[in-house]
Structure formats: structure tokens, C-alpha cells
C-alpha positions in Angstrom: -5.2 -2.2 -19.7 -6.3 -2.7 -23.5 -3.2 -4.2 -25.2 -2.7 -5.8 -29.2 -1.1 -8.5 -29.8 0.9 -9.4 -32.6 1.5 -13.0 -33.0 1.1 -15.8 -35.5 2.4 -18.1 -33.7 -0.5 -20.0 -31.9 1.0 -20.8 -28.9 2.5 -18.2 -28.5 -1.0 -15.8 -28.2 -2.8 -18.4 -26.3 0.3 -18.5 -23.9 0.7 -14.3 -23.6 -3.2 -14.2 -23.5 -3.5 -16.2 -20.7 -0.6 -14.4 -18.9 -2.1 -10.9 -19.7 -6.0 -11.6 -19.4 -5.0 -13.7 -15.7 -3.3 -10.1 -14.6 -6.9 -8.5 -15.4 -6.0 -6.9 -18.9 -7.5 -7.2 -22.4 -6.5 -9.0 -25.0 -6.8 -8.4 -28.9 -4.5 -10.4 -30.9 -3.8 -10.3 -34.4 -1.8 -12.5 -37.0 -1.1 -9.9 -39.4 0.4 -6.7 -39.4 -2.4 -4.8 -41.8 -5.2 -5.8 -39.0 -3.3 -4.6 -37.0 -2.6 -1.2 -38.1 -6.2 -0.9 -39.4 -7.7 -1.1 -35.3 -5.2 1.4 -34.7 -6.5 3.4 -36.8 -10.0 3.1 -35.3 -9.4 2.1 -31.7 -7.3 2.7 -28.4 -5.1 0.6 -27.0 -2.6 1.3 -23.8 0.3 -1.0 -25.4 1.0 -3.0 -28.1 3.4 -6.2 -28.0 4.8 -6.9 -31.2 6.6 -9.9 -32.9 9.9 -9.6 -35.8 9.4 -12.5 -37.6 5.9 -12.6 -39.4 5.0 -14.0 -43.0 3.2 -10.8 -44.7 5.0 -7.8 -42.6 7.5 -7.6 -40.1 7.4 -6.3 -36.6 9.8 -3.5 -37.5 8.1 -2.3 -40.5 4.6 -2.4 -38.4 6.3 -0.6 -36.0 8.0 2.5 -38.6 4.0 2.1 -40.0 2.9 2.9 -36.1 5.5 5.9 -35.6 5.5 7.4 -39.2 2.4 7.1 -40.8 -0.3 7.0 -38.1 2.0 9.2 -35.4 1.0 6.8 -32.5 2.6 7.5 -29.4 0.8 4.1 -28.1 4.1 2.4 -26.0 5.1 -0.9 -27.9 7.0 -3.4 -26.7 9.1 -6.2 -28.8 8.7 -9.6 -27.5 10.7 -12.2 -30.2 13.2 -14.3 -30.8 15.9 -12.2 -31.9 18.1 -11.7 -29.9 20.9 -9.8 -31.7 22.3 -6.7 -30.4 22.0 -5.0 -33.9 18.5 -6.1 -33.6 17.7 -4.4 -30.1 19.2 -1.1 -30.8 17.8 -1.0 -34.8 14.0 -1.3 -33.0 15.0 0.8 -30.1 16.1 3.9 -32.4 12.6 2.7 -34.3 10.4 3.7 -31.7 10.3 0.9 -29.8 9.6 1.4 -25.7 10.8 -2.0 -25.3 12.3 -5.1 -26.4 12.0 -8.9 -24.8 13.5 -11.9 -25.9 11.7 -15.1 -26.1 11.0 -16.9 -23.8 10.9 -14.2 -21.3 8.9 -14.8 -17.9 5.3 -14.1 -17.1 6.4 -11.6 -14.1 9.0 -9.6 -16.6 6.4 -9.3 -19.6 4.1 -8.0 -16.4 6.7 -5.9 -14.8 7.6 -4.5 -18.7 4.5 -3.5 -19.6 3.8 -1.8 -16.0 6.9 0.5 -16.9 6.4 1.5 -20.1 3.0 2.3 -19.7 3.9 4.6 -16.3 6.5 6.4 -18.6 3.5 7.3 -20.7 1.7 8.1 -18.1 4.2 10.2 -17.2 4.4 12.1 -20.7 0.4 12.6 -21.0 0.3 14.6 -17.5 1.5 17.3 -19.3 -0.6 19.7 -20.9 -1.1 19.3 -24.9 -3.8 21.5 -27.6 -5.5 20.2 -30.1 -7.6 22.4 -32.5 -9.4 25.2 -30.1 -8.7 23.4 -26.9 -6.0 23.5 -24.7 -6.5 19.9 -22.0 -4.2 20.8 -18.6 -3.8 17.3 -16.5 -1.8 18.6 -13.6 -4.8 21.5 -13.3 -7.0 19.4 -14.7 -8.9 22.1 -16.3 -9.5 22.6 -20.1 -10.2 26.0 -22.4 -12.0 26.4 -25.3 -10.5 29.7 -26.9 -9.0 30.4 -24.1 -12.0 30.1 -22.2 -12.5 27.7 -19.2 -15.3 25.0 -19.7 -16.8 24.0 -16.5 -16.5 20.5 -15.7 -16.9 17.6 -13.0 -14.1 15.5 -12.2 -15.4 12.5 -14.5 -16.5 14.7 -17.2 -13.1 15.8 -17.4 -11.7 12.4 -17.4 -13.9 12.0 -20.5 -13.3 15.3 -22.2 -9.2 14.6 -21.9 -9.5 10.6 -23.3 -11.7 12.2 -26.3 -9.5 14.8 -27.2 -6.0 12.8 -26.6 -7.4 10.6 -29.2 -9.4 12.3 -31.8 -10.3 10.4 -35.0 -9.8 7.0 -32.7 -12.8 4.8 -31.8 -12.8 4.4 -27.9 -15.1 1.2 -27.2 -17.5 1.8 -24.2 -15.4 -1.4 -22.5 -12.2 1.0 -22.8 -14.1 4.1 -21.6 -15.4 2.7 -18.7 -11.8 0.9 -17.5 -10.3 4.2 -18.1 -12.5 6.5 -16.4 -14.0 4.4 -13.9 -11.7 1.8 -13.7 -14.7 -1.3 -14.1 -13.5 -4.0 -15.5 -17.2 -5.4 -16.4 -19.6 -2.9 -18.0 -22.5 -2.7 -16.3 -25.8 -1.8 -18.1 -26.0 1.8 -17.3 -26.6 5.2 -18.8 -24.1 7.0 -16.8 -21.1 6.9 -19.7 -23.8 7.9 -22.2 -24.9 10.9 -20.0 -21.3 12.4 -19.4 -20.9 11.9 -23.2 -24.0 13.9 -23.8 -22.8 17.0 -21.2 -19.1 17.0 -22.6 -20.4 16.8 -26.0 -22.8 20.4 -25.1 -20.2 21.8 -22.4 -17.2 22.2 -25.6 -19.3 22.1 -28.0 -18.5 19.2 -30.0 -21.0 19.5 -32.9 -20.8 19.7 -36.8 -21.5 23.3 -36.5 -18.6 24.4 -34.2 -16.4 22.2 -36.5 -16.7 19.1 -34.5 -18.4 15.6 -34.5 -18.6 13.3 -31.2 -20.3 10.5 -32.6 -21.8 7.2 -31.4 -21.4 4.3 -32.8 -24.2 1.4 -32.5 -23.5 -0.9 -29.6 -19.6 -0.2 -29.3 -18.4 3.3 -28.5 -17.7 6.8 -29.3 -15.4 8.5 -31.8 -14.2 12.6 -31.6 -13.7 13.8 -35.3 -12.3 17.4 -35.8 -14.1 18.3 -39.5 -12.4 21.3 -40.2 -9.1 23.5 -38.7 -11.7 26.0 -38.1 -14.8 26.1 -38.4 -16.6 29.4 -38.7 -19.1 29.8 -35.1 -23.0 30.4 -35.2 -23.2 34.3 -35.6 -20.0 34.8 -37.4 -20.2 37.1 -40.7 -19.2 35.1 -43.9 -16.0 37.2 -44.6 -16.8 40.0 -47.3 -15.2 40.1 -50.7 -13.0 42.5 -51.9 
């Protein structure tokens, strides 16, 4: 898994990224809230373990900032001191998946993480929309206006990570964990050629309303430009 982590305590990260990177995840740890919330923004991560007690934001205002404003549904877990009960419930009812108190074990931040990332597993077999497309996991099929697209098993893989996260840069490190579960990229053109035949097969191009976009020697992003963008062939609507 590709998990942030908010620390400023020193030890702290290099203790929970040795724990985590020794289980076989990645690590990407930040001190302050704002960095944070700006690589959400731009990337994907499968959790997020968060501090309370930070210098320039608190946990539980990065975590209302992860729920309200950018509408992540990314599972985030609270590991900290605080150990209140008022604590517990107030980040609970925040959105919080989780909640640890320091110094919690190795095998329980393990075990934690394993849980609520299978809930969210869970959740995201269901079938969602976004813009013209309508991604089925348990048929694993997708439509385009209510049209099926044709697609091989891993080029549905890729077509369901893009559109679960549009706007999000995916790193090609992340893409290939999650769709072919490698845990060392090697130098190959096969993520680059299911890119190219998802990106023709749903028609992910400006002119469609659309952009799947490459970005120079770390991934892909999936922008929707417009709610609807008017096809090739389609009359510009008359006036009155």
C-alpha cells in the first residue's frame, strides 16, 4: 500500500517508516499539514496516518480539511498521544476510520491498517458514475452512455483506478502495485500501452470532454474538462 504520514516528531516517522516499509508498503511522510493536503490533492494514497498535536495545523483540522473540502474518502487512521475519550469520539464523528494511541505495537498499527483498508475495499466494489461513465466492480464492466466499452481484464483495472480518482495524479509506482501488484517497476511499456488503449477505448480526449494526461517521468492524471462536452458530429444548438 501507498500510505502518508503525518508526523513531526522524528522518531516517531523513522520508527512507523520502518514498521510500514519492513511490511512491504510505501512510505511518504510529511511534517506539516498543508504538504500534506497539497499531495492529496495531486496524488493517491490507500491510507493516511495522522498525528493531533502538530505546530502549524492539527490532525483534526487536517482531517475536517480531508473530508470537507477535498471530499476524500482515502481511510485515515489517528495514531497520537491523546488518549481522552472526548478525543476518540470528537475524531471518530470527524471522519476518522481509526484511532490509536501511542505507543501502540507494530502488529496492531499492521492489523489496523489491514482493516480499514478491507472496509474500503469493501465500499469501492460497488458500482459508482462519474460524468458519462458508469464503472460496475462486481461485473466488472463499464458504459459510456450507456454503452458497454470492451475491455481486457487489466485494462479494466486501469479504466476503474482512473476514473475512481479523477483530477488525482496516480504515479506509475502506484499504478503498477495496484494493477499488477509489482512492488519494483520494471522498465517496461506495458502500463504505457494499456494507458494508450483505455485512453482510445472511452475516449478520454479534450474533444469528448476529457484529458488523460502524462506527466514526465511520474504518472498519469484523468481530468474531466467540462460536465459535457458536446461529441464530434454534434450540431452547435440553434438560436431562437
Amino acid at each position: 500500500m501507498r500510505i502518508a504520514l503525518l508526523e513531526d516528531d522524528i522518531t516517531h516517522t523513522e520508527l512507523l517508516t520502518h514498521w510500514l516499509r519492513t511490511a512491504g508498503h510505501h512510505i511518504r511522510a510529511f511534517e506539516q499539514g498543508a504538504d500534506l493536503l497539497r499531495a492529496l490533492k495531486q496524488e493517491a494514497f490507500d491510507a493516511v496516518l495522522l498525528d493531533w498535536n502538530l505546530p502549524e495545523m492539527s490532525g483534526i483540522d487536517v482531517l475536517w480539511e480531508i473530508r470537507q473540502r477535498l471530499h476524500a474518502t482515502v481511510p485515515v487512521i489517528f495514531y497520537t498521544a491523546r488518549d481522552q475519550e472526548g478525543d476518540v469520539v470528537r475524531a471518530l464523528r470527524a471522519g476518522a476510520d481509526d484511532y490509536l494511541v501511542k505507543p501502540a505495537g507494530r502488529l496492531e498499527l499492521l492489523a489496523r491498517l489491514e482493516s480499514v483498508t478491507r472496509r474500503r475495499r469493501r465500499v469501492e466494489s460497488q458500482a459508482f458514475e462519474v460524468g458519462v461513465f458508469r464503472v460496475d466492480r462486481q461485473t466488472r464492466s463499464i458504459t459510456r452512455d450507456n454503452e458497454p466499452v470492451e475491455l481486457t481484464t487489466k485494462d479494466f483495472d486501469l479504466a476503474a483506478l482512473l476514473l475512481s480518482n479523477v483530477g488525482q495524479l496516480l504515479s506509475r509506482t502506484y499504478l503498477h502495485q495496484a494493477i499488477w501488484r509489482h512492488r519494483v517497476v520494471r522498465s517496461s511499456r506495458t502500463l504505457d500501452t494499456h494507458v494508450s488503449r483505455v485512453r482510445t477505448r472511452l475516449k478520454l480526449m479534450p474533444e469528448y470532454g476529457w484529458r488523460l494526461e502524462a506527466v514526465y517521468r511520474y504518472g498519469y492524471r484523468l481530468q474531466q474538462l467540462v460536465e459535457a462536452a458536446q461529441r464530434p458530429g454534434e450540431e452547435e444548438p440553434k438560436a431562437p
